[in-house]
C-alpha positions in Angstrom: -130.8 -79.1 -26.4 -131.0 -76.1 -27.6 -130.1 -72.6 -25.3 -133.1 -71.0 -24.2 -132.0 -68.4 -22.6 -128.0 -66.2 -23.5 -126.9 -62.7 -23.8 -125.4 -61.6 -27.1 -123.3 -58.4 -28.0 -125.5 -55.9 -29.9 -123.5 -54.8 -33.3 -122.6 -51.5 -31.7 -121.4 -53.4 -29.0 -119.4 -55.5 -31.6 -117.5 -52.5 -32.9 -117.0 -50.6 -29.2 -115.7 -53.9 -28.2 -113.4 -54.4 -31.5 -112.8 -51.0 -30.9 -111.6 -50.8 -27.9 -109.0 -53.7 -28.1 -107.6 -51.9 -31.6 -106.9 -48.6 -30.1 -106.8 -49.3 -26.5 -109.7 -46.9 -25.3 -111.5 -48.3 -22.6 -115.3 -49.4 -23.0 -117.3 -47.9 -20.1 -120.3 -49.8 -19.1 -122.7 -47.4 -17.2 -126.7 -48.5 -17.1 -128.6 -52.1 -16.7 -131.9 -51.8 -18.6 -134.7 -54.6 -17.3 -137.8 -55.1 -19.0 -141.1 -57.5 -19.6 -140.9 -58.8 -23.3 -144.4 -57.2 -23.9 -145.5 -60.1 -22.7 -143.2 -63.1 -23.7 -139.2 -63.9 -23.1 -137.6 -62.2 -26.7 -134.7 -63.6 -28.5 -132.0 -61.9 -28.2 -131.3 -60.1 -31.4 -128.5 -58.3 -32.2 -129.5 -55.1 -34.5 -131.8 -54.2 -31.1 -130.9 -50.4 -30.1 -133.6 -50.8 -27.1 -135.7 -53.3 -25.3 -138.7 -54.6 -26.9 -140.6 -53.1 -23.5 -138.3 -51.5 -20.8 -139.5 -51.0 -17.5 -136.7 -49.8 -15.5 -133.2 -48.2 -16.7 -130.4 -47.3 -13.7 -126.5 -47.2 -13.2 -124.6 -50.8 -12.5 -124.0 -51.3 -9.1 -121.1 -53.2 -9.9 -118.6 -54.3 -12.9 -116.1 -57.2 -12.3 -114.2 -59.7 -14.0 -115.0 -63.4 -14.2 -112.4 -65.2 -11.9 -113.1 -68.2 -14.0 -113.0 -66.7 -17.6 -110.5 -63.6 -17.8 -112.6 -62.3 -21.1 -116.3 -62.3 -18.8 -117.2 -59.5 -17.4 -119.9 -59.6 -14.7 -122.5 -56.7 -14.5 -124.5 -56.1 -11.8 -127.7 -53.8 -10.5 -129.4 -54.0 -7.2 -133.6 -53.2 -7.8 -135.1 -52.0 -4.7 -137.7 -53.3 -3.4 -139.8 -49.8 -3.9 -139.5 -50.6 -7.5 -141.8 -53.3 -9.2 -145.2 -54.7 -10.5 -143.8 -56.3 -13.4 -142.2 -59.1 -15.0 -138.6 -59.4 -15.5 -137.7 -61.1 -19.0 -134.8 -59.1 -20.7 -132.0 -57.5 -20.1 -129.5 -54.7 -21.9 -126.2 -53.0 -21.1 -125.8 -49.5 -21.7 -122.6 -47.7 -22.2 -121.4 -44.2 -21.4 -122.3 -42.7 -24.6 -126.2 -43.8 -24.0 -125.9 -47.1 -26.4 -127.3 -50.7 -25.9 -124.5 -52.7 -26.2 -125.6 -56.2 -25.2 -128.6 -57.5 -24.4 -129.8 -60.9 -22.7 -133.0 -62.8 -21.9 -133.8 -64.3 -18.1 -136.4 -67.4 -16.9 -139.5 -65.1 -15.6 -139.3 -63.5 -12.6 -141.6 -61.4 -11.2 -140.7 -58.3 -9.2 -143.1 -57.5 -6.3 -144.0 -53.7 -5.6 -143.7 -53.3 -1.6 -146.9 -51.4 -1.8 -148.5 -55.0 -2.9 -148.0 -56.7 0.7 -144.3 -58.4 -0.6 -141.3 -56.4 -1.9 -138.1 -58.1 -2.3 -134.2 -56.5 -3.6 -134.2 -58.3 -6.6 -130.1 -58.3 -7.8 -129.8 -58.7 -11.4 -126.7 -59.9 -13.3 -125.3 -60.6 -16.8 -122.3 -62.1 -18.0 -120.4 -60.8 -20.9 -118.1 -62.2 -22.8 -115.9 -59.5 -24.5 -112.3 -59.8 -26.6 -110.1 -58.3 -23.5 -111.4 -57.1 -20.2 -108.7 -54.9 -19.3 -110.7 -52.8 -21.7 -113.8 -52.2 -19.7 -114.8 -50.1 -17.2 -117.2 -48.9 -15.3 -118.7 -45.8 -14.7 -120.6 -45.1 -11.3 -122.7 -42.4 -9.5 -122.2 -43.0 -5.5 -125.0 -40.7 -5.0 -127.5 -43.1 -6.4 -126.5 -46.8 -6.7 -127.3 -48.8 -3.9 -124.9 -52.1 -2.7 -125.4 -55.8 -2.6 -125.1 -57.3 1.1 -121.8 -59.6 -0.4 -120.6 -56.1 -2.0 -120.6 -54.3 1.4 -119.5 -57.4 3.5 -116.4 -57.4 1.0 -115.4 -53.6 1.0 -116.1 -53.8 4.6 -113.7 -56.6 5.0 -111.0 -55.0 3.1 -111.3 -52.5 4.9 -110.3 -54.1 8.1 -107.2 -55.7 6.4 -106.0 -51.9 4.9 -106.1 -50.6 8.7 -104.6 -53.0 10.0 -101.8 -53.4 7.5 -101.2 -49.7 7.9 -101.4 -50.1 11.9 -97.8 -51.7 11.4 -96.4 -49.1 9.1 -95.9 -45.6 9.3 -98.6 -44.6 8.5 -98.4 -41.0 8.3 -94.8 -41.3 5.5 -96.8 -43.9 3.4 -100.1 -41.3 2.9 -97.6 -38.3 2.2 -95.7 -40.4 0.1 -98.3 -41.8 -1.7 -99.6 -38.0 -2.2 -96.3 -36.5 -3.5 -96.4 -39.1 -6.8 -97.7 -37.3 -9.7 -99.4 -40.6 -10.6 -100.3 -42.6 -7.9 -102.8 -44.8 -9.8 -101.2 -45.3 -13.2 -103.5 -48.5 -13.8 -106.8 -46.3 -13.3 -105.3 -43.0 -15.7 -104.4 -43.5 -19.0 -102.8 -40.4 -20.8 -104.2 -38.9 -24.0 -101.5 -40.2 -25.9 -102.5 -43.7 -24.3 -105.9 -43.2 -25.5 -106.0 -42.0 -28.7 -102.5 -42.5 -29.8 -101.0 -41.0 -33.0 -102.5 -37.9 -35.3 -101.7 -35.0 -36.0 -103.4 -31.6 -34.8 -106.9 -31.2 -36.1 -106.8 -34.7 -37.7 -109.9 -37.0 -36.9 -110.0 -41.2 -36.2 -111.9 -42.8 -39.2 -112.8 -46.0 -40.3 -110.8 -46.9 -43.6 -113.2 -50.1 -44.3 -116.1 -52.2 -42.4 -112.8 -54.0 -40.9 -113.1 -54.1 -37.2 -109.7 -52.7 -36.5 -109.2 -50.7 -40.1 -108.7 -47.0 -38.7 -106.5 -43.8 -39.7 -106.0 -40.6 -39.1 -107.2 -38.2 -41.9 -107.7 -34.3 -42.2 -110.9 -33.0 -41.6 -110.7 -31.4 -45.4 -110.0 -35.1 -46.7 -113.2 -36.7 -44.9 -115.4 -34.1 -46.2 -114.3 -33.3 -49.8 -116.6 -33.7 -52.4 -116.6 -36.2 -55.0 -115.6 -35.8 -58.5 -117.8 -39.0 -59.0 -120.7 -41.0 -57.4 -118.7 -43.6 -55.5 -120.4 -47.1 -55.7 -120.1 -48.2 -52.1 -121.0 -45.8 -49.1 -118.3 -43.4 -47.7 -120.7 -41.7 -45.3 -123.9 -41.0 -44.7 -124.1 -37.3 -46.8 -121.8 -36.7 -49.4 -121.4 -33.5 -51.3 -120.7 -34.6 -55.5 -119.7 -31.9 -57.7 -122.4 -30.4 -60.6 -124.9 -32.9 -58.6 -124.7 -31.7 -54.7 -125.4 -33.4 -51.6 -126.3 -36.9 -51.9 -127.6 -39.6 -49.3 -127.1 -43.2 -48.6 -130.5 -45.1 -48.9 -131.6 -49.1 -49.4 -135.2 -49.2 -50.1 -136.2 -53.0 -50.6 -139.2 -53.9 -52.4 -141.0 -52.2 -56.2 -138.0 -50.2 -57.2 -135.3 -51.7 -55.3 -132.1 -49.3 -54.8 -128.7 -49.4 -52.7 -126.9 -46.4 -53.5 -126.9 -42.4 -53.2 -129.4 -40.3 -54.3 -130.0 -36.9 -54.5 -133.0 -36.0 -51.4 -134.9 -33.8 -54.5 -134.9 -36.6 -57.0 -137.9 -37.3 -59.5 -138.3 -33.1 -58.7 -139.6 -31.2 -61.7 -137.1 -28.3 -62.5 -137.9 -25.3 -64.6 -134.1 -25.3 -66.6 -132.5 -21.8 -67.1 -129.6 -22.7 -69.2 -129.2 -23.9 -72.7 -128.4 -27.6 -71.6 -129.4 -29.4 -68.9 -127.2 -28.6 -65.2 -125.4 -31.4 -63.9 -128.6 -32.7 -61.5 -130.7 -32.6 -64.2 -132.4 -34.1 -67.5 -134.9 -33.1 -70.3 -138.2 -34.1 -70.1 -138.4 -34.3 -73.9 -139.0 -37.8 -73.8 -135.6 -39.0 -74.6 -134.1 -42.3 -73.6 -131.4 -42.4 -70.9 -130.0 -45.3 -69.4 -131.3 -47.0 -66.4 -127.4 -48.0 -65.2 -126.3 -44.4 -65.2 -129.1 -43.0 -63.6 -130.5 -45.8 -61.4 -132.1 -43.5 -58.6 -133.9 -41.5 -60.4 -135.3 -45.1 -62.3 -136.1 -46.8 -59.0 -137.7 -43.5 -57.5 -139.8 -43.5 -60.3 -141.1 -47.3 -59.9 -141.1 -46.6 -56.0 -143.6 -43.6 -56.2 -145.9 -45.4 -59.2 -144.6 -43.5 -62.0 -143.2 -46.0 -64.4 -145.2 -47.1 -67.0 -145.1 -49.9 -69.5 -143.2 -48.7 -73.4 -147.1 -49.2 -74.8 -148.7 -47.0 -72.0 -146.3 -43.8 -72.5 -147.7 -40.8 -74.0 -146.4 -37.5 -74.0 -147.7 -34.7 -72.2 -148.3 -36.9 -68.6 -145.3 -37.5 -66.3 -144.9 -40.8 -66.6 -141.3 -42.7 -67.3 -141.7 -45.9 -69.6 -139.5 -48.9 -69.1 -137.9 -49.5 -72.4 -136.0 -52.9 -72.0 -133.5 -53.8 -69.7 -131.1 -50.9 -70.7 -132.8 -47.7 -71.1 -136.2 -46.1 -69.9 -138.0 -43.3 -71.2 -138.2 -39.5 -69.7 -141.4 -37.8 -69.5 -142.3 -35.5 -72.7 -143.7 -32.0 -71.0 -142.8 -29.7 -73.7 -145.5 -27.0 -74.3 -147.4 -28.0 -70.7 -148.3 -25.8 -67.8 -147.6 -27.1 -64.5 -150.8 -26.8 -62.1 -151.1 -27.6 -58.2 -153.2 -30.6 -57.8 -157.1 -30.1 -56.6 -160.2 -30.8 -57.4 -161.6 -30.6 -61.0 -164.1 -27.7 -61.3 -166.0 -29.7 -64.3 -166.1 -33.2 -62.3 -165.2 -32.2 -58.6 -162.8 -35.4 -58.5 -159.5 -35.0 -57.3 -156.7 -34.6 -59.3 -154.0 -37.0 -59.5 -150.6 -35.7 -59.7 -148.3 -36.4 -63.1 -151.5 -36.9 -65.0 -152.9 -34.7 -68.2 -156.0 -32.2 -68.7 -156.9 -30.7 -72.0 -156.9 -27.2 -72.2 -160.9 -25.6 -72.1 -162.8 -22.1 -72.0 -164.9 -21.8 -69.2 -168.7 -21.5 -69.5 -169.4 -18.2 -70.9 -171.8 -16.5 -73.3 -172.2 -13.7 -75.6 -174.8 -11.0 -76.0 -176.4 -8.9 -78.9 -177.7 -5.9 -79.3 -179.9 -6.4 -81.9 -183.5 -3.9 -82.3 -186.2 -5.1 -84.3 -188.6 -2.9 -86.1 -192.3 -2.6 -86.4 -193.9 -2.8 -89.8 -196.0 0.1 -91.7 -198.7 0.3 -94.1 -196.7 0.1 -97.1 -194.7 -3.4 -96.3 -198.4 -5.1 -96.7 -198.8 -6.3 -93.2 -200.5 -4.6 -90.4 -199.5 -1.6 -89.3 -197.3 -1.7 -86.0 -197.0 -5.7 -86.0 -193.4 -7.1 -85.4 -192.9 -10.0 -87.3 -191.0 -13.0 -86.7 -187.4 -13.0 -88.0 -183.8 -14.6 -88.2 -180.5 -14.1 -88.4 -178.5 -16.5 -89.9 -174.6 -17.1 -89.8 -171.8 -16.5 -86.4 -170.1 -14.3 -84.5 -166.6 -13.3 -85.8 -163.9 -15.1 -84.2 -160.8 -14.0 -82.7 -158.0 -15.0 -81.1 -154.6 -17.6 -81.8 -154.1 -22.0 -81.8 -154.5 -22.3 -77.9 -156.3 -21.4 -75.2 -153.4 -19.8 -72.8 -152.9 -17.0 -70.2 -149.7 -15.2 -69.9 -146.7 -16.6 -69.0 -142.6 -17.1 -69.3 -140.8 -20.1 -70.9 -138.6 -22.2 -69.2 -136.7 -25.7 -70.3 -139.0 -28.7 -68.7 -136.8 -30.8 -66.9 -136.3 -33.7 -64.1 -134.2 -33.6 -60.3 -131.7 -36.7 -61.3 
């Protein structure tokens, strides 16, 4: 049969935990999270950073090791009874740092408010199983935790056995004693050195690969030094490439599919300066490039519905035209004026952005200043009647090829 219900490590509490037994630093567990599934008992999943609905989030009350399993750890929070009105179906760990690192689900319980008539301390456990508990520890607020009735019975058990084990001893040599060590409690304190052990000064702890326990210690100018190249596989999130600039890590699934770094301003129209194109940049002559050496700027492209078929690609529109299976085709904006998109003052439709407009003079006309004059006696018609007349041919023209208004030249060309 099939388990119902389990608590899993999240993956960022895969790599603390791997972490943790490679270099020794101690996980600290500090919150329980309890929530209601929206509604149902969720699957535990373990990409989750949060509950699917969280309805309460405190410190542990307790952290303690499985008597029965050395690698369990058993965490514990007390709800009060002041706190409720929900359903408890999931669970999550959070460490010091604020992270979910695991996450469970429970049978349905619900927790009664005491203002409804019945309020119960509801104690809430989970069990996790980690690579070495010696590495986990807990991290506690007296001022605000409340203790389980077998918790207190316990400490105040102990407590009987210490006094009364000190009764027969001298008491007063043993607590001096004990003060004058410089390190009384060498299995609570761990030195620096313990902790992060190795380096150099002003050296940081990196990851060399997506092994769990694959660290070194680098110099800060070696983690952040730009490329000469694009690297393939990710480095970091932001990397800074010479004659490109920064660059990002992205994975975008779907039309235009693309795992790899990208410049953030790619698929940006540039107005070029220089003779030939800068290193983040291409003419938009409507050359042929291929789609292997500048694969973001393709898959942007198809992503943001600007790729065309080779049959549908005309100049003068940005569009880029997929070629065959090695090249595709640049835009062709030579000669063009870019214009903010709007609406059309001859159609009032929106424009839509990339697309082309022929140029046109707006309505206008022209006037003439033209007198007729009245006939005489001598012309054979009556004297002082205008008669009806024409003037045939045009205007003069004036003017060069295009309709343009001022401007400066600049190369057109594309963000790679």
């Amino acid at each position: 049969m099939a388990q119902t219900y389990y608590g899993i490590l999240t993956a960022v509490g895969e790599a603390k935990d791997a972490n943790a037994k490679a270099l020794g630093i101690p996980l600290v567990y500090a919150e329980m999270a309890v929530g209601d599934g929206n509604g149902v008992v969720p699957v535990p999943e373990r990409n989750r950073t949060s509950l699917v609905r969280q309805q309460r989030r405190a410190p542990l009350n307790s952290l303690s090791r499985d008597p029965l399993n050395p690698n369990q750890v058993i965490a514990e929070q007390v709800i009060p009874e002041t706190v409720g009105g929900w359903y408890i179906r999931e669970l999550g760990l959070y460490d010091a740092d604020g992270d979910l690192v695991a996450i469970a689900n429970c049978p349905e319980t619900y927790k009664p408010l005491l203002a409804e008539g019945s309020g119960r301390v509801q104690n809430v456990r989970m069990v996790i199983i980690v690579s070495s508990a010696d590495n986990v520890q807990l991290k506690v607020d007296p001022s605000i935790i409340l203790a389980t009735r077998d918790y207190a019975d316990k400490k105040a058990g102990d407590a009987v056995v210490t006094a009364n084990n000190y009764a027969s001893q001298k008491t007063a040599d043993a607590v001096a004693a004990h003060k004058a060590e410089l390190n009384p409690h060498a299995q609570y304190f761990k030195s620096r050195a313990d902790v992060l052990p190795g380096g150099l000064a002003k050296q940081v702890l990196r990851k060399k690969s997506d092994a769990a326990s694959d660290w070194e210690w680098a110099d800060m100018t070696d983690t952040i030094a730009p490329k000469t190249v694009i690297p393939t596989e990710k480095a970091q999130a932001v990397i800074y490439v010479n004659g490109i600039g920064l660059m990002e890590w992205v994975e975008v699934a779907g039309a235009g599919a693309f795992s790899g770094y990208r410049c953030p301003e790619v698929g940006r129209p540039e107005f070029g300066s220089t003779a030939t194109p800068r290193g983040y940049e291409l003419d938009m002559t409507g050359g042929l490039v291929p789609k292997a050496a500048y694969a973001s700027l393709w898959a942007w492209a198809q992503q943001n519905g600007y790729s065309v078929t080779a049959a549908a690609w005309t100049t003068k529109v940005f569009n880029f035209a997929d070629i065959d299976a090695t090249y595709f085709r640049l835009p062709d904006l030579r000669d063009m004026h870019l214009r903010f998109t709007g609406t059309n003052a001859d159609t009032a439709a929106a424009r839509t952005i990339g697309t082309y407009q022929v140029d046109a003079l707006k309505t206008h006309a022209h006037t003439t200043n033209i007198t007729p004059t009245a006939t005489t006696a001598s012309s054979g018609a009556t004297p002082g009647q205008v008669n009806a007349f024409s003037l045939p041919g045009t205007t003069g023209s004036t003017g060069g090829a295009e309709t343009r208004g001022p401007n400066t030249a600049f190369a057109p060309r594309v963000h790679i």
